[in-house]
C-alpha positions as a LaTeX table, in Angstrom:
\begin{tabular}{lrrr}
\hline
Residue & $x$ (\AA) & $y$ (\AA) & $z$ (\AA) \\
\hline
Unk1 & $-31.65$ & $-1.21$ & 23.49 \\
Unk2 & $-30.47$ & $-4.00$ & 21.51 \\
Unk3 & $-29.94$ & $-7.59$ & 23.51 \\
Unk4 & $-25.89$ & $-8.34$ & 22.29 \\
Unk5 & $-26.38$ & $-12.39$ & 21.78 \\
Unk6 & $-22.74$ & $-12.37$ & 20.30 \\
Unk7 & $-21.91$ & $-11.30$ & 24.28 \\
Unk8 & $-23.86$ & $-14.12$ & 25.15 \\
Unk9 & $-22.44$ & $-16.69$ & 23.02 \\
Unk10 & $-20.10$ & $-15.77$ & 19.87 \\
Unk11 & $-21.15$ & $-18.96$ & 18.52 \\
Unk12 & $-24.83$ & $-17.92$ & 17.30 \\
Unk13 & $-24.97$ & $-17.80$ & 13.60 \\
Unk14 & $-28.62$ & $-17.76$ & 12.76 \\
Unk15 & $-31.22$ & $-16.25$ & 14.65 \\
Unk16 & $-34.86$ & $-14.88$ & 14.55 \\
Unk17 & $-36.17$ & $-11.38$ & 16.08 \\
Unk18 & $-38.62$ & $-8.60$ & 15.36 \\
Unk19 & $-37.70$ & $-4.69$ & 13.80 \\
Unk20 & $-37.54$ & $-2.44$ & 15.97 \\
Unk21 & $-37.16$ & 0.68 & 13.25 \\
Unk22 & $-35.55$ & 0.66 & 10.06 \\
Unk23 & $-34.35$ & 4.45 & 8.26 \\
Unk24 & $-31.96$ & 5.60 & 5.93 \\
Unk25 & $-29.04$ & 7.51 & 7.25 \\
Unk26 & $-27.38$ & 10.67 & 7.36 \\
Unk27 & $-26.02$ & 9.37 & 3.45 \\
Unk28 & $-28.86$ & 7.44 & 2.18 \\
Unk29 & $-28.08$ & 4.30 & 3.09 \\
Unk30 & $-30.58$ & 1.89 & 5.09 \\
Unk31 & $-29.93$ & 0.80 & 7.85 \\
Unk32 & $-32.48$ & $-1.64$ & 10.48 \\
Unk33 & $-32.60$ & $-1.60$ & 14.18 \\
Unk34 & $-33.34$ & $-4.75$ & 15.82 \\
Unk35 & $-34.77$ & $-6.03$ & 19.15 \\
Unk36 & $-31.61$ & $-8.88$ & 19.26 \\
Unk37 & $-28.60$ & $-9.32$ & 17.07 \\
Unk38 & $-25.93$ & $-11.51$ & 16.82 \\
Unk39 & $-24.10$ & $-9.30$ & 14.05 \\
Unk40 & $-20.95$ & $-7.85$ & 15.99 \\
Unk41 & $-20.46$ & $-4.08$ & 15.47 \\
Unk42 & $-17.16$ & $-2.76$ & 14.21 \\
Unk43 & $-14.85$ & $-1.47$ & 17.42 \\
Unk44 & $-11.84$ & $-2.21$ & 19.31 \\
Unk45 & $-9.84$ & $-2.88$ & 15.92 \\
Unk46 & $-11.98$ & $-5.70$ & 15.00 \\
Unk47 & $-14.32$ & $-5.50$ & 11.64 \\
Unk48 & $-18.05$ & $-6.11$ & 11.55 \\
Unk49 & $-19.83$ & $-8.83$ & 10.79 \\
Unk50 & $-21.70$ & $-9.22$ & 7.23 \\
Unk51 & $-24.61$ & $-11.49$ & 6.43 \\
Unk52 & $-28.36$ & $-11.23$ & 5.71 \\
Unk53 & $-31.23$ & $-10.24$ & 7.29 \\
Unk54 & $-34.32$ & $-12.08$ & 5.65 \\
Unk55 & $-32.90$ & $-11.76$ & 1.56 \\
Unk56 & $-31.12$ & $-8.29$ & 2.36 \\
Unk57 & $-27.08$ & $-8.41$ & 2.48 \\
Unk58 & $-26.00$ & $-6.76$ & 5.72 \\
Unk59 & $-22.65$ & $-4.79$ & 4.46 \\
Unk60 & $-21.81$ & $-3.16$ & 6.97 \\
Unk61 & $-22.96$ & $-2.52$ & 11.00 \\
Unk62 & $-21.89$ & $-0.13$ & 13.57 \\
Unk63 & $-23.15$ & 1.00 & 16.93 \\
Unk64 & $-23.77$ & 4.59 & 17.67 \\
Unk65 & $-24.61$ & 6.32 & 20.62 \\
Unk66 & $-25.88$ & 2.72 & 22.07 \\
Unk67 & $-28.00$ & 2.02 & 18.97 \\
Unk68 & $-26.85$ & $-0.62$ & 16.46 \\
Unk69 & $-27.41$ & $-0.01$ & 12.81 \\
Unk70 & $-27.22$ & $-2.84$ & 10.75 \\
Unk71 & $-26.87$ & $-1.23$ & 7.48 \\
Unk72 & $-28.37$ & $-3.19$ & 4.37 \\
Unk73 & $-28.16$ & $-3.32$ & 0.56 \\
Unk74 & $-31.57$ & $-2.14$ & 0.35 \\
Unk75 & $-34.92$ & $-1.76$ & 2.52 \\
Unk76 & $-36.70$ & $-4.51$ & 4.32 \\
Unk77 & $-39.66$ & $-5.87$ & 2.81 \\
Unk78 & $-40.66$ & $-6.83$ & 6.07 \\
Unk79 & $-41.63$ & $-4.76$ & 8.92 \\
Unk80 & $-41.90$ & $-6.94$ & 11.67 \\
Unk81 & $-40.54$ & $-10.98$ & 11.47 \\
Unk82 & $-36.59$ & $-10.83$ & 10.72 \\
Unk83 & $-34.61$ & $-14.18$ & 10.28 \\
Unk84 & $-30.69$ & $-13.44$ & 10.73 \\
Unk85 & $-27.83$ & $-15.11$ & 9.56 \\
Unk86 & $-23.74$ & $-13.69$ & 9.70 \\
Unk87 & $-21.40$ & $-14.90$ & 7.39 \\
Unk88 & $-19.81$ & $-17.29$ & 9.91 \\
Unk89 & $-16.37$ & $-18.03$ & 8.24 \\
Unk90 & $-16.15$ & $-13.93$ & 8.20 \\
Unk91 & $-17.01$ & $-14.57$ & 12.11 \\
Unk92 & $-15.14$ & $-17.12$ & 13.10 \\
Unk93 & $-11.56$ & $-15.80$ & 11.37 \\
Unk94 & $-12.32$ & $-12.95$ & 13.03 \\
Unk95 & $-12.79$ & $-14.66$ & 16.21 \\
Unk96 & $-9.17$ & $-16.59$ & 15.94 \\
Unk97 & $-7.25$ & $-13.07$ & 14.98 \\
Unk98 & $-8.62$ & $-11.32$ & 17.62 \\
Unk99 & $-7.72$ & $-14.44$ & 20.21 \\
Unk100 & $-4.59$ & $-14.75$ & 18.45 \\
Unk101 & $-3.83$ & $-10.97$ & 19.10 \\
Unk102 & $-4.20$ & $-11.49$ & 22.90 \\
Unk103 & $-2.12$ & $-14.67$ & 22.73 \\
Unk104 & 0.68 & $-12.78$ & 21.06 \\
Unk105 & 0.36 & $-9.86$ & 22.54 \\
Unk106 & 0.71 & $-11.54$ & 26.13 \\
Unk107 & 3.54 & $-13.41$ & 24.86 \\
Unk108 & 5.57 & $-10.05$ & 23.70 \\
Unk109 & 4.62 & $-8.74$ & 27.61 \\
Unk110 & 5.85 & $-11.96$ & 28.84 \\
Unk111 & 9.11 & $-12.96$ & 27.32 \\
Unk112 & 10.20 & $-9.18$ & 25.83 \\
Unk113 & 8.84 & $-6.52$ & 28.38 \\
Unk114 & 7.09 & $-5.26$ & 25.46 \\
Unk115 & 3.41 & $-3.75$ & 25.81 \\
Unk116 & 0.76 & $-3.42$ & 22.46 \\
Unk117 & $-0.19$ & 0.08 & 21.83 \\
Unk118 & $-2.38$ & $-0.84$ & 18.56 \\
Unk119 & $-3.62$ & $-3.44$ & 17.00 \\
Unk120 & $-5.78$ & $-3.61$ & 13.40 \\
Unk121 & $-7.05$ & $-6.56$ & 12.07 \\
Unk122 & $-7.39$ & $-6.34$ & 7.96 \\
Unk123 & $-8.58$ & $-8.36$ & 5.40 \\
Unk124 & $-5.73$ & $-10.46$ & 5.20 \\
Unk125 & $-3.11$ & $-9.69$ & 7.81 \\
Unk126 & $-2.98$ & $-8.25$ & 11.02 \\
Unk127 & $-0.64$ & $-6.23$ & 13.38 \\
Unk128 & 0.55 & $-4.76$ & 16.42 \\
Unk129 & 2.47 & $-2.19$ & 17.34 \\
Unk130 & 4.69 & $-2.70$ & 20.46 \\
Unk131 & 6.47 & 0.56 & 22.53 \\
Unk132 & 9.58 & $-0.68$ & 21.32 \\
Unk133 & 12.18 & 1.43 & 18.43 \\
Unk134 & 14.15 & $-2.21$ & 18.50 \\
Unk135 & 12.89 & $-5.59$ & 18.11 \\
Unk136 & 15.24 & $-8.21$ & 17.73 \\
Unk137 & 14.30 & $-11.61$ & 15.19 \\
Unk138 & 15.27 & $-13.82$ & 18.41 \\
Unk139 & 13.13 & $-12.16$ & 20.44 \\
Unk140 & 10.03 & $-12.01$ & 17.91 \\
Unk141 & 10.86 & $-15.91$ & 17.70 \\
Unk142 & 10.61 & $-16.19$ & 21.30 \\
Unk143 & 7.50 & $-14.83$ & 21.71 \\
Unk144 & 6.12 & $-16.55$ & 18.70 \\
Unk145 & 6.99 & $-19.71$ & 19.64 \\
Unk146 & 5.34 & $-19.15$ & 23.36 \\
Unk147 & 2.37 & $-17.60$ & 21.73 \\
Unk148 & 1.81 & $-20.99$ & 19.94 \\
Unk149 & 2.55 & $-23.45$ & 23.10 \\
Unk150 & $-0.46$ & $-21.50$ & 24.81 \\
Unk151 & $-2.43$ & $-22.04$ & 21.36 \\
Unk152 & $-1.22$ & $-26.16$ & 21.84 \\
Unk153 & $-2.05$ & $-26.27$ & 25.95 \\
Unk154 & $-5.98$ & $-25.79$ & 24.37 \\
Unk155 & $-6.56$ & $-23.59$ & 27.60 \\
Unk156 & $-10.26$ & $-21.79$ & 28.16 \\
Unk157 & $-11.00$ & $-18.55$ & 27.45 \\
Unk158 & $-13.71$ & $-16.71$ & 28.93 \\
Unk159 & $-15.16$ & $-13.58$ & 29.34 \\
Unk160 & $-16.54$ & $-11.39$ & 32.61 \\
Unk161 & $-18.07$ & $-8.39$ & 33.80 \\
Unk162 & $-16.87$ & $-6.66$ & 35.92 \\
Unk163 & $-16.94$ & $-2.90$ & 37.75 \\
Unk164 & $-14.13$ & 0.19 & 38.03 \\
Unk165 & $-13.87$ & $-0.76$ & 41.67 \\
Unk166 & $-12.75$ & $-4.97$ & 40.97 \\
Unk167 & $-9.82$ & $-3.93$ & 38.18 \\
Unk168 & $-7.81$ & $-3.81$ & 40.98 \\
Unk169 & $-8.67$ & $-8.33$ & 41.00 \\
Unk170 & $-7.26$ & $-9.07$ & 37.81 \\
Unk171 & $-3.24$ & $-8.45$ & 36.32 \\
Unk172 & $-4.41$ & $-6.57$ & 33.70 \\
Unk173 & $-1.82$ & $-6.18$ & 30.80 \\
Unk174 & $-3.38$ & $-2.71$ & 30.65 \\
Unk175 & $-5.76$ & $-0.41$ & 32.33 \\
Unk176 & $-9.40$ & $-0.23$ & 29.93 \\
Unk177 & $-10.15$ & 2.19 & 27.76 \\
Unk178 & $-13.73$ & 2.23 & 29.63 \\
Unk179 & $-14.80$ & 3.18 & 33.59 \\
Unk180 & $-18.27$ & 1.29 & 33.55 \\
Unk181 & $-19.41$ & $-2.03$ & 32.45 \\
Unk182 & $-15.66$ & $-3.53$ & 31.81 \\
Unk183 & $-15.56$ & $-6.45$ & 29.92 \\
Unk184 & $-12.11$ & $-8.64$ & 30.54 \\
Unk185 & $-10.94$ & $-11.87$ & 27.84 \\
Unk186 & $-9.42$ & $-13.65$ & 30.05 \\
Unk187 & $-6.84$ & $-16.55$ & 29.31 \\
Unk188 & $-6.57$ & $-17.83$ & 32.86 \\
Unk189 & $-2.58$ & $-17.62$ & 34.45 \\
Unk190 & $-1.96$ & $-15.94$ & 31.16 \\
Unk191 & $-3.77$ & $-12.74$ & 29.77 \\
Unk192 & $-6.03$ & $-10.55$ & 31.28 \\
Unk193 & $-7.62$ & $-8.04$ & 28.98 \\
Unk194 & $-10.25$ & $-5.56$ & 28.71 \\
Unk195 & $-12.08$ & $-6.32$ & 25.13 \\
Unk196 & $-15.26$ & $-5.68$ & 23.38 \\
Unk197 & $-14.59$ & $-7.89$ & 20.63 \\
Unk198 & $-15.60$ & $-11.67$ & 20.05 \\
Unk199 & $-13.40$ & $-14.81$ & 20.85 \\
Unk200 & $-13.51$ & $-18.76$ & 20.88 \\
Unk201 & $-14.20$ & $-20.69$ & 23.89 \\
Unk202 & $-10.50$ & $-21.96$ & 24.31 \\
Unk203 & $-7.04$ & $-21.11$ & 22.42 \\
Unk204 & $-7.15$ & $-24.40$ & 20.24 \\
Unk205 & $-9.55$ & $-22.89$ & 18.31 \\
Unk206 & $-7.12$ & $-20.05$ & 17.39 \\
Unk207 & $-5.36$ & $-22.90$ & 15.49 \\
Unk208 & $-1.64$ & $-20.99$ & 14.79 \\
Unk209 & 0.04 & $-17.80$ & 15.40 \\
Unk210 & 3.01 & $-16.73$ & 12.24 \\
Unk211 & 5.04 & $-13.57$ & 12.21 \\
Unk212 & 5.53 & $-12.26$ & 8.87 \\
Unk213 & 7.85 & $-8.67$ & 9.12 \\
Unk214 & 8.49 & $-6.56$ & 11.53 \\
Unk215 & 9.18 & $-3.07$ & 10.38 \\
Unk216 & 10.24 & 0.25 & 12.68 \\
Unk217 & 6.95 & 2.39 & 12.66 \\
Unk218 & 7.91 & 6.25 & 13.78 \\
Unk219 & 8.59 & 5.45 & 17.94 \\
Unk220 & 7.25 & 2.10 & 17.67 \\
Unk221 & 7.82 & $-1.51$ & 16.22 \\
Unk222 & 5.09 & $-2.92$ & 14.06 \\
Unk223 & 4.40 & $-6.69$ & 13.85 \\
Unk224 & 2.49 & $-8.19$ & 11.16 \\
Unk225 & 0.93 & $-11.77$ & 11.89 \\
Unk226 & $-1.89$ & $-13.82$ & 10.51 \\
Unk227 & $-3.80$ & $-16.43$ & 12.89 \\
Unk228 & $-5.38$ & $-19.79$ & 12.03 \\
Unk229 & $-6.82$ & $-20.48$ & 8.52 \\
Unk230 & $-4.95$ & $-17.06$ & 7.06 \\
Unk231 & $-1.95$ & $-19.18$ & 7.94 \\
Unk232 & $-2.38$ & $-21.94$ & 5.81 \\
Unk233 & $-3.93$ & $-19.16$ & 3.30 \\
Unk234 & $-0.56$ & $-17.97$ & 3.68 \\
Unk235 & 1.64 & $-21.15$ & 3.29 \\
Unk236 & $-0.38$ & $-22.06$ & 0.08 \\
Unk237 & 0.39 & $-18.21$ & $-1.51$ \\
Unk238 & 3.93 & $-18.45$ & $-0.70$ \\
Unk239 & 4.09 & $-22.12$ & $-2.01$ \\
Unk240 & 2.21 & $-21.28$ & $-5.48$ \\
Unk241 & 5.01 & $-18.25$ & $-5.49$ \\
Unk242 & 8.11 & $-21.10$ & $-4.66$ \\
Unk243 & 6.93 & $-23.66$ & $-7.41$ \\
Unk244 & 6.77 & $-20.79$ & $-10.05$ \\
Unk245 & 10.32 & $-19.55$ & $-9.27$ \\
Unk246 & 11.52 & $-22.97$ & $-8.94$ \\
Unk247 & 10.91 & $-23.34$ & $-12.36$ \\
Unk248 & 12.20 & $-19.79$ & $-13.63$ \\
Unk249 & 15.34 & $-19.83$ & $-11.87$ \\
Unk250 & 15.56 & $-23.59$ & $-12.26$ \\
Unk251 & 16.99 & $-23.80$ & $-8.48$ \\
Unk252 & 15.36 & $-25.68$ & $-5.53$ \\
Unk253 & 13.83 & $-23.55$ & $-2.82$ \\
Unk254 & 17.05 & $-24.18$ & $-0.87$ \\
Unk255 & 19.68 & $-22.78$ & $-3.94$ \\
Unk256 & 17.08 & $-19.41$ & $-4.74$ \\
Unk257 & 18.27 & $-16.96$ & $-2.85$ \\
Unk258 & 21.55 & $-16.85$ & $-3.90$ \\
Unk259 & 20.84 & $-18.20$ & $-7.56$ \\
Unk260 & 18.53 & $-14.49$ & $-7.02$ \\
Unk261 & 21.96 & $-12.97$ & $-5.70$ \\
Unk262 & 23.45 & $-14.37$ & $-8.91$ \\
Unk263 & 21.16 & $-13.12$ & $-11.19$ \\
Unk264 & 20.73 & $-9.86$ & $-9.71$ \\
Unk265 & 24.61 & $-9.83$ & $-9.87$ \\
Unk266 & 24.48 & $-10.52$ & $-13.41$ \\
Unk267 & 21.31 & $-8.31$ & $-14.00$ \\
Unk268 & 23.50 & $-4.99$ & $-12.53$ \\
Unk269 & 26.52 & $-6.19$ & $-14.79$ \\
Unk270 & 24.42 & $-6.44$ & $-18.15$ \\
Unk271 & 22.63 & $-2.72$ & $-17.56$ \\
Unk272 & 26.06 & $-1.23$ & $-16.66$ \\
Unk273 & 27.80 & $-2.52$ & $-20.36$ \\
Unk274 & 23.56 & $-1.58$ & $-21.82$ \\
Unk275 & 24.67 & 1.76 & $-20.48$ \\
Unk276 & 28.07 & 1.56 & $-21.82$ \\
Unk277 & 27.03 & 0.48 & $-25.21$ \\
Unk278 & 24.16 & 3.59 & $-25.42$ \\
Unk279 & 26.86 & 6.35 & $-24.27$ \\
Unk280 & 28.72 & 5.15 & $-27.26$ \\
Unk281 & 26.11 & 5.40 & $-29.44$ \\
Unk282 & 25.04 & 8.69 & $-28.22$ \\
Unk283 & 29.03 & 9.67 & $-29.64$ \\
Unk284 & 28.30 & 8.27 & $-32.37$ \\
Unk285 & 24.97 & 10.07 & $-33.11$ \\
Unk286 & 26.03 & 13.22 & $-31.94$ \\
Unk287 & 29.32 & 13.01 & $-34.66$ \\
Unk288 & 26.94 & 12.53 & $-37.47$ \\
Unk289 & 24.95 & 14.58 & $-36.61$ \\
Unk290 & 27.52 & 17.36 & $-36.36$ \\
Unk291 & 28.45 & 16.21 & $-40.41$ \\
Unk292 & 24.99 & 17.01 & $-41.92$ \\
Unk293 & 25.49 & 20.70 & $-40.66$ \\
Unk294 & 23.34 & 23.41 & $-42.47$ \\
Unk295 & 25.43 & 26.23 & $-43.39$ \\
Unk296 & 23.43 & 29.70 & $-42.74$ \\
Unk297 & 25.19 & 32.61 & $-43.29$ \\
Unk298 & 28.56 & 31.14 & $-42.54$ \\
Unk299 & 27.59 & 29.49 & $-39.45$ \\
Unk300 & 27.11 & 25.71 & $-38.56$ \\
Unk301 & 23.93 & 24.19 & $-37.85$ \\
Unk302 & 23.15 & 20.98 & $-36.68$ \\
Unk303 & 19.08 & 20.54 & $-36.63$ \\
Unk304 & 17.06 & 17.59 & $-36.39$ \\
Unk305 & 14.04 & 15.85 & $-35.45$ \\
Unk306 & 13.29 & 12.78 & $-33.28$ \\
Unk307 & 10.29 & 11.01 & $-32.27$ \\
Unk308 & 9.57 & 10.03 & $-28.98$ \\
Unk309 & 13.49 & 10.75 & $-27.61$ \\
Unk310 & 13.31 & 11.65 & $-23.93$ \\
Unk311 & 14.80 & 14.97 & $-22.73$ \\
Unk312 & 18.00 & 13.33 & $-21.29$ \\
Unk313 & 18.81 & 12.17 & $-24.41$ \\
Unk314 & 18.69 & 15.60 & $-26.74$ \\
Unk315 & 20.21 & 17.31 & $-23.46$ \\
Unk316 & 23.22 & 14.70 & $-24.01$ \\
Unk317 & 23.46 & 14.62 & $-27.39$ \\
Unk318 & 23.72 & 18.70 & $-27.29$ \\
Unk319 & 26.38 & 18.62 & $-25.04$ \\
Unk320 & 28.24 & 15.78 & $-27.33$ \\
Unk321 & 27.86 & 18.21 & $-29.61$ \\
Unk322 & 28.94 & 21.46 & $-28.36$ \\
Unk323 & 32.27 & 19.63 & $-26.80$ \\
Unk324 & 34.46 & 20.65 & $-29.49$ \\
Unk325 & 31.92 & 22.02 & $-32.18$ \\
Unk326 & 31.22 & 25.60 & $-33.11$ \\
Unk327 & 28.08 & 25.61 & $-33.93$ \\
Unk328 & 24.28 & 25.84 & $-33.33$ \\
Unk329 & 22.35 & 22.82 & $-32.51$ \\
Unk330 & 18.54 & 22.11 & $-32.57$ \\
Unk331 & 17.21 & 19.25 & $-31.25$ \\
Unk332 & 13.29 & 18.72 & $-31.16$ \\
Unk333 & 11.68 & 15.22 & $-30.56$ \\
Unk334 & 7.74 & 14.81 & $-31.13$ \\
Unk335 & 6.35 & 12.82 & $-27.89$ \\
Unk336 & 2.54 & 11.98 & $-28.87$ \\
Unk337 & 0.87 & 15.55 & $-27.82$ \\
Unk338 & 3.77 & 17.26 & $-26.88$ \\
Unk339 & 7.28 & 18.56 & $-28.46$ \\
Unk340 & 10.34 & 19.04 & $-26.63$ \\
Unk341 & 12.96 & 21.06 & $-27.76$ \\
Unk342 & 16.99 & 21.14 & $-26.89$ \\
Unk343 & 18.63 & 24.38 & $-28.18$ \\
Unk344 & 22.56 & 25.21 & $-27.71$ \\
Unk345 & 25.26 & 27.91 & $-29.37$ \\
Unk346 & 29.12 & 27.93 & $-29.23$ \\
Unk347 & 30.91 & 30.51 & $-27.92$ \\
Unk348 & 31.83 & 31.82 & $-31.73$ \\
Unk349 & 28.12 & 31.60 & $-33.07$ \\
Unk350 & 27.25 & 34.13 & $-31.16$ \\
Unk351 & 23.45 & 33.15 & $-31.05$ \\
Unk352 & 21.11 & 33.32 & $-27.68$ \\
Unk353 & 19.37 & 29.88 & $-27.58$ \\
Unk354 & 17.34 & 31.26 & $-24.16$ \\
Unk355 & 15.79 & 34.21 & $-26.61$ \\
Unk356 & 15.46 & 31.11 & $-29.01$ \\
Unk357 & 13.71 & 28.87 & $-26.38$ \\
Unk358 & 11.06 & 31.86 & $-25.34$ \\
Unk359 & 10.57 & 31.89 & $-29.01$ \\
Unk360 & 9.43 & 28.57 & $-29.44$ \\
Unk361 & 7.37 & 28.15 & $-26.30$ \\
Unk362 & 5.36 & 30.57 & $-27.35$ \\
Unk363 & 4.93 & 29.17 & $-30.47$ \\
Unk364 & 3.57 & 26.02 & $-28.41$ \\
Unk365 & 2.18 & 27.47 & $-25.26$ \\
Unk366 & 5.25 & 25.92 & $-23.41$ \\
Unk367 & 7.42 & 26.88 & $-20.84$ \\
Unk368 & 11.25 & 26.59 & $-20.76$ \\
Unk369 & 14.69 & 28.32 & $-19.74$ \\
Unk370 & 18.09 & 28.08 & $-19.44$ \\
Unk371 & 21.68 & 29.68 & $-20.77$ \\
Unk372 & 22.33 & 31.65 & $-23.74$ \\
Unk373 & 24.47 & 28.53 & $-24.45$ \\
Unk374 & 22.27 & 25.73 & $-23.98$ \\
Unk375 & 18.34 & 26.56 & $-23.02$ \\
Unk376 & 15.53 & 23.86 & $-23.05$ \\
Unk377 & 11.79 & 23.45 & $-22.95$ \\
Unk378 & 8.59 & 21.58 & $-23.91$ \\
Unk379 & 4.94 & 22.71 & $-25.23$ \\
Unk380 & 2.07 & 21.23 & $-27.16$ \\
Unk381 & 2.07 & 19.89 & $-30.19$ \\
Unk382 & 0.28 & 21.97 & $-32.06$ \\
Unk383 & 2.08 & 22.02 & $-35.22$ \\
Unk384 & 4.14 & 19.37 & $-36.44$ \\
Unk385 & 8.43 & 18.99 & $-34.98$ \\
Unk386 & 8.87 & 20.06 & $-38.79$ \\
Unk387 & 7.37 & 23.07 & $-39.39$ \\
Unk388 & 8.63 & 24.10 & $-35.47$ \\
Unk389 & 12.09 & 23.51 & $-37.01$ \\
Unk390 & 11.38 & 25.08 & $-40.33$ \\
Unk391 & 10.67 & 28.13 & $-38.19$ \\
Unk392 & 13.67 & 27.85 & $-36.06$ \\
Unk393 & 15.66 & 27.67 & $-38.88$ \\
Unk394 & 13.89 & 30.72 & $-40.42$ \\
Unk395 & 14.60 & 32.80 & $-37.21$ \\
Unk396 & 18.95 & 31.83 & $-37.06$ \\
Unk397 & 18.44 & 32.70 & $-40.72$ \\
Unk398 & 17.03 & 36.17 & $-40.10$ \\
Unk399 & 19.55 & 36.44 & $-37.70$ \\
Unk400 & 17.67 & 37.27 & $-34.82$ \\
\hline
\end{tabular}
């Protein structure tokens, strides 16, 4: 079995050992076995470590069945001698999110009631879910703000082994997940954990604990955070973001939210008169359309072709049409590798524009349906809007 030096100090980043066995797994992928590691294996929400071993990237590594696997961007040229080295800044932010769970985590217990029922630590935020539906801002401030005093007080933390039979020691915030060799984080007067994953030697190191939403999540309330350096990551994001709208809205930070209300205000005012303005020119369109009318055997129609006019708008512009008109309108717009088509009849035409619509969909492998009085559909463009109205035209002629 492989000797766990990140159990035996979390601070190793570079170390030497000897291969054990190195094979390719179930997907191809190689992966070395080693007689000591200090690369932590993904579990208990916390990622792996990365790094090399000799000039081979370690991507990814993951214990199975008691084995660890340190899986590589290639095979080992090596079969015996292996120099390691993790990517410590991966490491150690790992370290102070995983601390900085605990911290807040205890704090939530402490000031709220509140237990954690999940945690995941990503790439660039964290979270925990608390059994809670309800979590109030004052209280998420509350615990915050204790989470970071215990961060400030720089107390140890420190890990033990322990057995089933001495839980019964230690005010665990919850009973392990495990029955034999129980390993507890503990924060001494503070948190008492079961955990697998790595930690700094005291809560200074975590650096700072900031909540950034809390959100309702089915039966529980999640709570995303970031710990340490991702907080400062985070500051300098939401800075960049400040300075850029400073200058677009030309407000201070203080002023933007309601020069935002103001221009979202003024932003809902300009699309309602946009909308206004293109009704009215829909009224427009659909009167002169009505006066180039083909005559066909004493009955009106109004045909025409668009390009690239959406649906809504030839379903509109029929029913502008048919308001006070008697007469038969076809509408087709070309859209790139489609056509869509807009048919409609008054009452005194006596034409069936869903007979019309079957017509033409199987003139262009469409699909469609509707009224007599006003049917619609689409198909591919596989002859030109032109010649589809050409044939239209050649069917209300026939009279069919």
């Amino acid at each position: 079995m492989t000797q766990k030096l990140y159990y035996n100090d979390p601070y190793v980043r570079e170390f030497k050992t000897k291969l054990i066995a190195q094979e390719k797994s179930e997907n191809g992928r190689w992966f070395a076995i080693l007689e000591e590691t200090a690369f932590y294996p993904e579990g208990g929400g916390q990622p792996s470590d990365t790094g090399m071993l000799n000039d081979n990237f370690v991507v990814d590594v993951q214990e199975t069945e008691g084995i660890i696997r340190h899986y590589m961007d290639r095979q080992l040229d090596s079969d015996y001698e292996i120099n390691g080295r993790i990517d410590w800044n991966r490491r150690f932010d790992h370290m102070q999110q995983h601390c900085g769970q605990h911290i807040l985590s205890a704090a939530f217990f402490e000031e709220a009631g509140y237990e954690t029922v999940s945690f995941h630590l990503g790439q660039d935020i964290c979270s925990i879910d608390l059994n809670s539906k309800e979590l109030s801002k004052e209280e998420c401030m509350s615990a915050e703000a204790a989470a970071n005093q215990k961060i400030l007080e720089n107390v140890p933390v420190y890990t033990k082994w322990i057995s089933k039979d001495e839980l019964h020691k230690y005010p665990l915030r919850k009973t392990p997940s495990v029955e034999k060799d129980i390993r507890l984080v503990i924060i001494p007067e503070y948190d008492y954990n079961g955990c697998g994953g790595t930690h700094p030697e005291s809560t200074g190191q975590v650096g700072m604990i900031k909540v950034l939403n809390l959100e309702k999540q089915r039966e529980h309330m999640r709570v995303t955070f970031v710990c340490g350096q991702r907080v400062s990551t985070q500051l300098h994001k939401k800075n960049e973001v400040l300075k850029e709208l400073t200058g677009v809205l030309n407000s201070p930070p203080s002023q933007m939210v309601q020069a935002v209300r103001t221009l979202i205000k003024n932003g809902n005012r300009n699309e309602k008169l946009l909308e206004e303005a293109r009704q009215k020119n829909l009224d427009y369109e659909a009167e002169s359309l009505i006066l180039a009318y083909y005559d066909i055997s004493g009955i009106k129609v109004a045909a025409h072709v668009f390009s690239k006019r959406s649906m809504a708008d030839l379903q509109s512009l029929a029913r502008r049409m048919l308001q006070e008109n008697d007469v038969v309108v076809l509408l087709v717009s070309e859209n790139e590798d489609k056509l869509q088509f807009v048919f409609g009849s008054g009452s005194a035409c006596g034409k069936d524009m869903k007979k019309l619509i079957e017509y033409a969909v199987n003139l262009t492998g469409g699909k469609g349906g509707g009224r007599p009085s006003l049917a619609q559909g689409g198909g591919h463009a596989v002859l030109s809007g032109e010649e589809l109205m050409e044939l239209l035209l050649k069917k209300i002629k026939s009279g069919q």
